[in-house]
N, C-alpha and C positions, 0 to 999 in steps of 0.2 A: 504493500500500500504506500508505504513512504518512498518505494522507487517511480512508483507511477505519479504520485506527487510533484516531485523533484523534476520528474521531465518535464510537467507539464508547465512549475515555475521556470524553467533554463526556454522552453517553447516562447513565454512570454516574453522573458528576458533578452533574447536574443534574436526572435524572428519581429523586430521593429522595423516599419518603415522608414521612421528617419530616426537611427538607431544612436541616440544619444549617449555613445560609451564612456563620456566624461566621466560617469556615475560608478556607482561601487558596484560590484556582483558578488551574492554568495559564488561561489565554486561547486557546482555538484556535478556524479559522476553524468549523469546526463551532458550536462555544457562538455565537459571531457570530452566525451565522447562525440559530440556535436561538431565540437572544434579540431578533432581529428579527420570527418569526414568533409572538411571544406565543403560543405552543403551549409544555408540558408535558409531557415524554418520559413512557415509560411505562418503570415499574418492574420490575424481573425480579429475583424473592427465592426461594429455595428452603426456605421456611419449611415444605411437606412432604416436601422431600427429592425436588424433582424442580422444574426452570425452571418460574415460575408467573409471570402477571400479578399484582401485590399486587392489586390491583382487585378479580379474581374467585377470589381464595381467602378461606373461610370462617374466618379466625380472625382475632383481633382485633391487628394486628403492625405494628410501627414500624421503618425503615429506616435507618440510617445509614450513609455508603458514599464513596469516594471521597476528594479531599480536603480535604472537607470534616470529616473528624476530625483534621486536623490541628490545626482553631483549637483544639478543645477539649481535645488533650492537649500543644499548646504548656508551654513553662514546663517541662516535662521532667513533667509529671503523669503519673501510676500511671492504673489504671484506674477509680481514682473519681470520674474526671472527667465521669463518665456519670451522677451522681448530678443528677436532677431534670431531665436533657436533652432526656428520654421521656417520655411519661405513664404515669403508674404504675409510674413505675421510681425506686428511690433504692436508694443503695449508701455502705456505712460501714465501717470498720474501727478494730478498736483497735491494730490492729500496726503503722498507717501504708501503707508502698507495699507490703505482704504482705497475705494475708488477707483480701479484700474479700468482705463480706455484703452478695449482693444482695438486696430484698424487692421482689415484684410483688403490685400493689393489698394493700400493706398484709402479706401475708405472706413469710417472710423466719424468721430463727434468730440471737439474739444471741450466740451460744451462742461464748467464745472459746476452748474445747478445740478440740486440732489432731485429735481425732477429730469434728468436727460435722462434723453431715449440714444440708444444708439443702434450703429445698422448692422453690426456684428452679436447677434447672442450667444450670450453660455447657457448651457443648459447642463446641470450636473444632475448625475442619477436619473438623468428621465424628466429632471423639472427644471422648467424656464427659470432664470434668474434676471426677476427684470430689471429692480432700481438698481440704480448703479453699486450702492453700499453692500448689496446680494452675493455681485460680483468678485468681493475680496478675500472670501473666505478661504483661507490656509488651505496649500495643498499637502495632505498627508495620506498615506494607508490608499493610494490610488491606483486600483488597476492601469488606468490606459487613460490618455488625453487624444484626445481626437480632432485635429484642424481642420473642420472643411470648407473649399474657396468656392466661392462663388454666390450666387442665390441657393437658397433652402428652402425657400415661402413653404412648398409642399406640403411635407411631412413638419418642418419644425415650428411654422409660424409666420405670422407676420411683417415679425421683425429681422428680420435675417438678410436681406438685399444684397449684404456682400457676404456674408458666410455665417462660419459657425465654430464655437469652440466646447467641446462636447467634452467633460469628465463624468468616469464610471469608478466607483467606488469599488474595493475589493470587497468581496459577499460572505457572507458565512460560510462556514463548511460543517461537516459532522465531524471530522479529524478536528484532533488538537493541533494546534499550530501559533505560529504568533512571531512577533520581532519585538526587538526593543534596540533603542540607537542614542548615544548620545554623543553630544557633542562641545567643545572650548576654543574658543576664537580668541580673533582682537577685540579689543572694548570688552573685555570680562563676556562674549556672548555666551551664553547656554543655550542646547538647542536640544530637547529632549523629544522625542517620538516613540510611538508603541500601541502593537494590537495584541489580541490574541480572539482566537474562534474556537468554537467547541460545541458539541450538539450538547443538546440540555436532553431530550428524547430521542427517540429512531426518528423522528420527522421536526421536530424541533429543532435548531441551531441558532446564535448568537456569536455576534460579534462587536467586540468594544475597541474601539480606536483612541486615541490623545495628542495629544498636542501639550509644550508646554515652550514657547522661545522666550527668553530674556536679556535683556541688553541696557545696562546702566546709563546713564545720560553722558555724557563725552564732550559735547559742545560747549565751549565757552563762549560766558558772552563778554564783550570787551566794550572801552571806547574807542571812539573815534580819534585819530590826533588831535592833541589839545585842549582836547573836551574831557573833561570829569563826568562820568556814570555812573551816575548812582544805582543804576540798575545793573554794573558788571557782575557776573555771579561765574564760580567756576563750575563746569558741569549741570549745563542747565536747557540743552536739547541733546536731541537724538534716540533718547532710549524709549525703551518699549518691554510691557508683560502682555505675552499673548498667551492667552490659552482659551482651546478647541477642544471639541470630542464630538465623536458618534458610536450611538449602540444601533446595531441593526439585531432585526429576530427574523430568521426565513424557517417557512413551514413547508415541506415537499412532501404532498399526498401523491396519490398516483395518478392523478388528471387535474392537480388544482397544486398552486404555490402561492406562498402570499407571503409579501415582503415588506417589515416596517421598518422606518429610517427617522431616526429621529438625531438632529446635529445642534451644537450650537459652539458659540464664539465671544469670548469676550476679551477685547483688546483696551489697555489703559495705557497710552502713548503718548508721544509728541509728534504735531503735524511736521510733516518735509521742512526744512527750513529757509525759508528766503531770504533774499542777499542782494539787498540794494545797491544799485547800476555793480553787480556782480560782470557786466559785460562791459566792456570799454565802447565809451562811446565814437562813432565812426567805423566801428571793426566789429567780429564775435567773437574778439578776443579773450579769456579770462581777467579780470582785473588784479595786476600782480600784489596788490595788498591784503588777498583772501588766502588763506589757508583751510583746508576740509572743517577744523574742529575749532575756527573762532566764527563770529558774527557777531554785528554790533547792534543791536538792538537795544529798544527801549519796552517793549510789552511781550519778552521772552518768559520774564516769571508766570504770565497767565497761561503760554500757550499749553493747548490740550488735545486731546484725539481719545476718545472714548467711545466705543462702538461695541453695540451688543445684538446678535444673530439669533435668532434659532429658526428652527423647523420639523414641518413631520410629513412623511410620506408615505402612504400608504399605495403597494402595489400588488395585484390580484390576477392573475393570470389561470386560466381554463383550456383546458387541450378538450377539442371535443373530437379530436379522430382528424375527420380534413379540416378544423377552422382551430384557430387560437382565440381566445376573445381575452383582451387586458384592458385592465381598467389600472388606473393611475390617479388617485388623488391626493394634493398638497395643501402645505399650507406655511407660507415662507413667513417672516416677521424682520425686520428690522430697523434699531435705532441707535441714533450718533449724533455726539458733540465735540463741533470742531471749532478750535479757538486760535486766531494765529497773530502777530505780527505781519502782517501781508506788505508792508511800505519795506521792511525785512532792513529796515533803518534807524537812526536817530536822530530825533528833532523833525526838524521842518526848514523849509526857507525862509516863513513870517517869522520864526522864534529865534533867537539868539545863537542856537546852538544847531547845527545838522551834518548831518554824514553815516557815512562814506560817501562823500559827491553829496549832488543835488538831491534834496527828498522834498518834491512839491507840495506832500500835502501827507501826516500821518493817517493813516491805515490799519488800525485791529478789529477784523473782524471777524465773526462767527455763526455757524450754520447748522442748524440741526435737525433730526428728522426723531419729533419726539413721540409722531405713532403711525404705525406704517405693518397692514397687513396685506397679503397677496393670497388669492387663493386658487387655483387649477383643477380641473377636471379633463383627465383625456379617454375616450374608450373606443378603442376599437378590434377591428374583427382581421383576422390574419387569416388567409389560406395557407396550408402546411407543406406546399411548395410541392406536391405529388405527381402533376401532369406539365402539360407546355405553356399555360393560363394561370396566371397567381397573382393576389392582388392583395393588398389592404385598404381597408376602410374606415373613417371614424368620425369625431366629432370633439371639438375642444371646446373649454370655457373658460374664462379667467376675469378676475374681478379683481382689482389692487383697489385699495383705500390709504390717505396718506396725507399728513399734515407735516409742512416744510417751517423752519421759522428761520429767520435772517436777525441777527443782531452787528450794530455798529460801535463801536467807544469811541469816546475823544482819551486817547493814549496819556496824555497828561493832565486830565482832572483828576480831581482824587474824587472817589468813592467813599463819603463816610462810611456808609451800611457797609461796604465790604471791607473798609482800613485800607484799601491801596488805590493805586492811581487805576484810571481805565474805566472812567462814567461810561455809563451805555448814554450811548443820544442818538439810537435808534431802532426802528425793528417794524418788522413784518414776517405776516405770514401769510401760506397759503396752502388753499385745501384742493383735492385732487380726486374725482373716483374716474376710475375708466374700468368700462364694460368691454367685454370681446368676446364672440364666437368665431369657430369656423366648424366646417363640412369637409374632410378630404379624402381621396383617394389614389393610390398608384398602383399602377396595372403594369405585371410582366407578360412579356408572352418572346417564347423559345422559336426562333423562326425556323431555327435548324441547329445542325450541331456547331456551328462556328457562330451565329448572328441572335444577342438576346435586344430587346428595344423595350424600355418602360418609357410608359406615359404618368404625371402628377399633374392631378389637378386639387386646387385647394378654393374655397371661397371663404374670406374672411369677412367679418361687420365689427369695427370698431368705434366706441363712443367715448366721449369723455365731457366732465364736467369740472370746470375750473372756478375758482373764485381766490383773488389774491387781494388783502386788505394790509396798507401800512397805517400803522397810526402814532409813529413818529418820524419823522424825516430827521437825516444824519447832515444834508447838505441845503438846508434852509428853502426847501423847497412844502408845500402843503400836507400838516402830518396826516391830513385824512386823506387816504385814497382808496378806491374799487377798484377793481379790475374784475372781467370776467370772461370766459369763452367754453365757447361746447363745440367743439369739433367734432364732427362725424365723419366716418365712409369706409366704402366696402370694395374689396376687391379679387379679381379670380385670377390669380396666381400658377402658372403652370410650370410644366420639364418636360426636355422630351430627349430620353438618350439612348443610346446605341453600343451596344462593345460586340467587338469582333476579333475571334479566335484566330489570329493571324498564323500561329503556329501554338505547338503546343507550351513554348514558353512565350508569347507575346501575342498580347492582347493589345488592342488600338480603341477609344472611343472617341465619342463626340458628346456633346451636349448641348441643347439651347434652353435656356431659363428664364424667368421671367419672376424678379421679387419685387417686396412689397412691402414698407414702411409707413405705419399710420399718422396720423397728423399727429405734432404737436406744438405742447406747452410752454412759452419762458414766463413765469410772471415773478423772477426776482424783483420786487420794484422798491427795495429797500433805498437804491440809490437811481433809479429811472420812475419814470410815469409810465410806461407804457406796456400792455399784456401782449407779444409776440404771438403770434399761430405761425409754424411750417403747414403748407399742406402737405397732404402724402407723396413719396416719393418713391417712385419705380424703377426698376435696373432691368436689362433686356441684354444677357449675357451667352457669349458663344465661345466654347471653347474645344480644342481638339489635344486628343495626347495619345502616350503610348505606355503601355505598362510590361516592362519585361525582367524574365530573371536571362543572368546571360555567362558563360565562360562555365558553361554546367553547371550550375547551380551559386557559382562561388561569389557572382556580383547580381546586384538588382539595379537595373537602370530603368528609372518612373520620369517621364517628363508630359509638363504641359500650355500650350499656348493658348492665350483668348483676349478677347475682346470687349467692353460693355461699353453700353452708354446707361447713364441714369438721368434721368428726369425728373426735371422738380429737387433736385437734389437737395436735404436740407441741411441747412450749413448755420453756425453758429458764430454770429461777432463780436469775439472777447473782448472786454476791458475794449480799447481804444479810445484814450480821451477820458471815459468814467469807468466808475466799475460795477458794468448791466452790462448783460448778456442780451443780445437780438437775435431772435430766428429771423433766418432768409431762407428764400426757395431760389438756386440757381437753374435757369433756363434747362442747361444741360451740360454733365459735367462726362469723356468720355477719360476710359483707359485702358492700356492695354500691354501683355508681357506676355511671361514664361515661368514655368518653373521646373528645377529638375533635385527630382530626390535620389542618390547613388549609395548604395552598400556594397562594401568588399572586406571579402576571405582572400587577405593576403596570404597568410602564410598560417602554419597548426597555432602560431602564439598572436598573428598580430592581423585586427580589424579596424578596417576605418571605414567612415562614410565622406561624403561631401556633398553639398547639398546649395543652390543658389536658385534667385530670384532676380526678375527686372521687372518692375511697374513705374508706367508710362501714365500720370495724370493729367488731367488738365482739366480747368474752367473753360465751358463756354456761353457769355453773356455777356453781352456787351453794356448793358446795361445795370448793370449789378454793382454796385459802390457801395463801401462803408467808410466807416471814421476809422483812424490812424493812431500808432501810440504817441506817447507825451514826449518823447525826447530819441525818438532810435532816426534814423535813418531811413525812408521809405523809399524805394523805388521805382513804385506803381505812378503811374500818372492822374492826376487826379482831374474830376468832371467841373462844370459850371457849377456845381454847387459846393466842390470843397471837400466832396468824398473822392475816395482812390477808387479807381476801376479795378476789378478784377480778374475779368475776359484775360487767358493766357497763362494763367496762374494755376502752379500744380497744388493739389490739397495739403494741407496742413499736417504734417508727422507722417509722411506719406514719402521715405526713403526709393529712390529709385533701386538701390541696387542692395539687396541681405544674402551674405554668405556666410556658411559654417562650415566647419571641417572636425573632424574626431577621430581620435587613434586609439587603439588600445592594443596593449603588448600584455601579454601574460604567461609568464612561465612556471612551467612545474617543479617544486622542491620538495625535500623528504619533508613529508607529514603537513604539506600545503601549498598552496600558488602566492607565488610573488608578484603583484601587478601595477602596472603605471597606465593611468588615462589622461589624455590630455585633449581639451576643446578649445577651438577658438572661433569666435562671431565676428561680422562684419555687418554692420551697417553703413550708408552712405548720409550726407546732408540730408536736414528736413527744415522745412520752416516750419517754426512754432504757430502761423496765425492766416488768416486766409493772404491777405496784402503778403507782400516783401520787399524786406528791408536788412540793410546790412548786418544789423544789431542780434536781430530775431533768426536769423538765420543759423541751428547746430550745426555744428561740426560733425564728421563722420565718428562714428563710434564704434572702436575695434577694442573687443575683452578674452583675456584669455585665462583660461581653468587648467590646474593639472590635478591629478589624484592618485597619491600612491600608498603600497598597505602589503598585506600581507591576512590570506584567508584559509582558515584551517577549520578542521571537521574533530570534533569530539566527541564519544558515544551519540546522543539523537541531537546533539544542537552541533550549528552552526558558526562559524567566530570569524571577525574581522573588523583588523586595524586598521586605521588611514590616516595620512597628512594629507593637509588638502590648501591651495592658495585659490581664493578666485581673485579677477582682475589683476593679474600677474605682472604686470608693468605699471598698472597704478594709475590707466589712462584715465583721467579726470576733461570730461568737456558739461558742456551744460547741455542738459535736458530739457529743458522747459523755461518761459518767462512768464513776467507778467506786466503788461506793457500800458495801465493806465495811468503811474507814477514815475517812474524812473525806468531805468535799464535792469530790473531786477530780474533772479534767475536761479533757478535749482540745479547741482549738480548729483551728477550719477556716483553711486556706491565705489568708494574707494579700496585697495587691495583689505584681502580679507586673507587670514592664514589661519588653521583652525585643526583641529585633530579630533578626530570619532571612532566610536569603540560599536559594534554592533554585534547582536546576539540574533539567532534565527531559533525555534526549539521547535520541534515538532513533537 
């Protein structure tokens, strides 16, 4: 039993499509033996919602599974650590380990109101993760991550236009089994992880997962030259206590399963740090008077990030001979308090005292989502794939409810009632329900033994109801305001693809799609008057590729090209000038690339992959203008009325060119394997904002990972050491700004070194 286990984890472990070996691997005689036969196991992804060879499914999807996500979320890393790991995948935030904006081939939503929609969903375990705060929850104890490019409207939703990032949870089992991993970094990090599963009956089993990262505060905060701070404190950003868990229960009858999932997440932190005109102005250059662990601030003492998760899921599955019928219902929850220094300065220009550089006007403010339910329903009916006709059919429902609040301070009042500086002198809020259905279906049918073609169709109906009320203004503007809007609409959503058995290792498809994004919501109007509507926005995408295993077995070579246009595209214009957020609808935004996933059995000890991407964006509307930041450098030209045009202009965090490469060497010693992995990513420039300008414009960003250890077998458990560095050179560029004050700006995760000790028991 334990040898048929072990295969089946070394099967996981190793037959990935973009096989991420930076990470650690137990050693079992399985892999041995794997890595002897220079054969490439075959991949198993439910990127339709049903066991698939990745091989002969028609969409264009990248794998990541096993533990091999361990290297990349070492260091105690959030989920941005998936950022350039894929092709055509990057992911950013300005809240730090909350929040994460993913973008597929360029499309994405900068948009940092805690009501943004975006056009990439996640969906874990089977359930949508809509609000964006849904989205950050710790990656642990995870089977498989699943990227898939393109439109999904079909099967997955509405929201999906440019793709999908899909996590599946590791499941119970009746065997005993389990890990436990921990880990010691820089900055004092602790990074504790651990499961274990066991049947409770012959049909009963459970499974308990944890999480525990912690990381001291490190940042100081200083003054500025010349200036006395009374607010310098030493160690007074950057750390963070996370801790997670899920217990799942699976019940396996002999025609019926049913599966509960209950998770939750409570993080007590400090937001990302800002770093006023952290960017030189005229250039993107660093400002040479920043170092990773100072900032000069003046309302560091408040800043906070406090975020609390849960959920439950209930999934119910029925074999009735030819049909499967599943039902799936959820029920997601979450709420956050975010406090920051956002001027990520001191002083002001009016006041006596300011710096680093120019700071026009201070900035502390804060955002929270103090009640926020989500609820889903999906059921549908599955043919059990017996004949040349198979389809699924079903029906969804979802309902979120949710109340936003917005608070302002003036940084240098004092607060009697609270004893310190940082008066609130402002706030709003706003209430939110949206209703959705859909109907869908996707039909297989076997034309012959070389040629399958599925058709998706979906119709969606989306509602929502907004009301957004200020009743203090921060910037002496009318403290009563309304706002309100109900946007509505429906729309039918299709696929239609192709694969064909070229030979017996090379499959070739096609695809044409067609997604679908529902209107929305801005009504930050803490510092603006006015309630934004996007309308909906559609993407009509065409792609073609190839999927081969090649050199007998020993390489995988996956590539694919396409095309889209989107329509209506809704696009988001930050800060510029103030700080309110505007929805826009661009006429029509097109783009278009490549990408290619590679695996290779070099030798019995040593595998690498490499894997790259190009995405080609662009605006097109000539008519399309917004406002500009406060002090960077613009390059857009601007219309009769004093906005920048944006006709021409590629999407915002939307890298033309992501590449990665991985090795791994592993050799056999008495009584264990000795092994080294090493990865390295490649991203290209992005602009941070729709316009461009010299300031706002990142730098290409190249990270690289090694891992090395030693893995040994003792009576039923498993053992393995590691040293481990990410960011190996230490390349420091900025991530992200924020451009309605000064040249301000976040940088990326500096070199991290770190040692972990891991236990596997069966």
């Amino acid at each position: 039993m334990k040898a048929m286990k072990r295969s089946t984890l070394a099967t996981l472990i190793n037959a990935t499509l973009f096989s991420a070996v930076a990470g650690t691997s137990f050693t079992t005689l399985a892999e041995e033996e794997q890595a002897k036969s220079n054969q490439l196991e075959v991949i198993q992804i439910t990127a339709r919602k049903r066991v698939e060879n990745a091989q002969e499914v028609p969409v264009s999807v990248s794998a990541l599974q096993g533990d091999n996500l361990d290297a990349y979320s070492s260091a105690g890393m959030d989920i941005r650590f998936m950022n350039a790991k894929i092709p055509s995948l990057s992911v950013e935030s300005s809240f730090g380990r909350t929040f994460p904006r993913f973008y597929v081939r360029g499309l994405g939503n900068t948009d940092f109101d805690l009501n943004a929609s975006q056009p990439v969903s996640l969906v874990v375990d089977e359930v949508v993760q809509e609000n964006p705060i849904l989205k950050g929850f710790p990656v642990f104890d995870i089977e498989r991550i699943e990227v898939l490019r393109g439109p999904q409207g079909t099967l997955f939703g509405r929201n999906t236009p440019a793709g999908l990032v899909k996590f599946d949870s590791v499941k119970p089992s009746q065997e005993f089994d389990g890990y436990a991993s921990v880990s010691y970094g820089s900055r004092e990090s602790v990074d504790f992880e651990g499961a274990v599963s066991t049947g409770l009956t012959d049909k009963i089993s459970t499974r308990v997962s944890v999480l525990w990262q912690e990381q001291p505060d490190y940042i100081d905060v200083r003054s500025p030259e010349g200036v006395t701070n009374e607010f310098a404190k030493d160690d007074s950003l950057g750390g963070y206590s996370e801790k997670a868990a899920r217990i799942q229960f699976l019940y396996e009858g002999d025609d019926f399963t049913g599966l509960l999932n209950y998770h939750v997440r409570d993080l007590d932190g400090r937001p990302i740090p800002f770093r006023a005109n952290l960017i030189e102005q005229g250039s993107n250059n660093i400002n040479p008077v920043y170092d990773n662990d100072v900032v000069y601030h003046d309302a560091s003492s408040r800043a906070t990030q406090q975020v609390e998760t849960q959920g439950l899921s209930l999934k119910l599955e029925w074999d009735l001979a030819e049909h499967t019928v599943t039902s799936i219902t959820a029920w997601e929850s979450a709420e956050i308090y975010s406090r920051a220094d956002v001027d990520g300065g001191y002083g002001a220009a009016f006041l006596p005292v300011q710096g680093p550089g120019v700071i026009f006007f201070p900035s502390e403010t804060a955002d929270a989502l103090p009640e926020h339910d989500q609820y889903t329903q999906e059921l549908r009916l599955s043919s059990n794939y017996s004949g040349d006709f198979n389809y699924q059919v079903g029906v969804f429902l979802f309902d979120e409810e949710m109340t936003i609040e917005s608070y302002s301070f003036d940084t240098l009042a004092f607060d009697a009632a609270a004893g310190n500086f940082g008066l609130q002198n402002g706030y709003a809020v706003q209430n939110q329900e949206t209703s959705a259905w859909a109907v869908f279906g996707s039909f297989d049918y076997t034309v012959s033994d070389k040629l399958d073609v599925t058709l998706g169709l979906r119709y969606s109906d989306d509602e929502k109801e907004f009301r957004a009320e200020r009743t203090k203004s921060p910037v002496g503007a009318a403290d009563s305001l309304v706002g309100t809007a109900n946007p509505s609409d429906s729309h039918v959503s299709w696929d239609l693809s192709a694969t064909y058995k070229l030979t017996d290792d090379v499959n070739l498809f096609g695809r044409l799609a067609n997604g679908f994004r529902a209107p929305s919501v801005q009504g930050r109007i803490l510092f603006g008057d006015d309630v934004t509507v996007a309308e909906s926005e559609t993407t009509n995408s065409i792609e073609f590729g190839v999927k081969s295993d090649v050199l007998d077995g020993q390489g995988r070579v996956n590539g694919t090209v396409f095309y889209y246009q989107m329509n209506d595209q809704q696009l988001t214009a930050v800060g510029g000038g103030a700080n309110f957020n505007r929805l826009v609808n661009a006429d029509k935004t097109t783009g278009y690339g490549f990408e290619l996933d590679t695996e290779w059995v070099l030798t019995d000890e040593l595998n690498a992959t490499f894997n790259l991407s190009y995405n080609k964006t662009e605006i097109d509307d000539p008519n399309l203008a917004i406002q500009g930041c406060a002090q960077c450098t613009i390059t857009n030209t601007k219309n009769a009325a004093g906005l920048y045009q944006l006709d021409g202009n590629s999407l915002p965090h939307a890298p033309e060119w992501i590449a990665n490469a991985t090795l791994r060497y592993t050799k056999e010693l008495e009584g264990g394997d000795f092994f080294v992995y090493a990865d390295t990513s490649y991203r290209s420039k992005i602009n941070f904002f729709l316009y461009e300008s010299v300031e706002f414009e990142g730098k290409a960003l190249f990270e690289t990972g090694v891992r090395a250890g030693y893995a040994w077998a003792s009576g039923d458990n498993e053992y393995e050491t590691s040293v481990f560095v990410r960011n190996l050179f230490d390349e420091q560029v900025v991530i992200g700004g924020v451009d309605f004050n000064n040249n301000t700006g976040m940088l990326n995760e500096e070199r991290f070194i770190g040692a972990e000790f891991k236990v596997r028991f069966f």
